[in-house]
C-alpha positions in Angstrom: -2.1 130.3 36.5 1.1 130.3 34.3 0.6 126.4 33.5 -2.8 126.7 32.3 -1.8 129.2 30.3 0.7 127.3 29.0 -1.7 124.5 28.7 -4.0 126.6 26.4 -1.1 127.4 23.8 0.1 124.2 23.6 -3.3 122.9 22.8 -3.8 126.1 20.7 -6.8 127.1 22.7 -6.8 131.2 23.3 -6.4 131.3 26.4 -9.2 134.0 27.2 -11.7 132.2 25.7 -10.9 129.1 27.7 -11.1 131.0 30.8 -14.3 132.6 30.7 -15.7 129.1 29.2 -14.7 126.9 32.0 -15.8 129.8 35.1 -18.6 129.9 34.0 -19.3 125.8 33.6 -17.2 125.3 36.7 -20.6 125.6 39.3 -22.5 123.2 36.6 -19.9 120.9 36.7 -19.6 120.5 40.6 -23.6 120.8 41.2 -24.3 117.8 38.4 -20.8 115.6 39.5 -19.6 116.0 36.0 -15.9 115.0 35.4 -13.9 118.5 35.4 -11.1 116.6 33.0 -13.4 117.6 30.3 -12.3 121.0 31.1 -8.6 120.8 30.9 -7.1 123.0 27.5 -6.6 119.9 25.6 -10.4 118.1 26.1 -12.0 121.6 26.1 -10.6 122.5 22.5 -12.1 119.2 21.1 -15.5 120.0 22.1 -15.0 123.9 21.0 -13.3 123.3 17.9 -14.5 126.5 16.4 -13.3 128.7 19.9 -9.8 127.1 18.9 -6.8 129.0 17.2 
């Protein structure tokens, strides 16, 4: 948990916002075989610019 924490600030994601993002695309992910990468800190904050700090 502490690395993806870790991950969030040094993308400058908040880290709650992440969180609750990705659990709740997680299921939608698996069920359509989408690549979960797109859900690591780093990817995630370029698609959510505006959930960024």
């Amino acid at each position: 948990m502490y690395s993806l924490i870790a991950s969030c600030k040094s993308a400058e994601v908040d880290p709650r916002i992440w969180l609750e993002d990705v659990l709740s695309k997680i299921p939608y992910n698996e069920r359509d075989k989408k690549d979960m990468t797109e859900l690591l800190p780093r990817n995630w904050a370029k698609s959510n610019q505006t959930c960024s700090e």
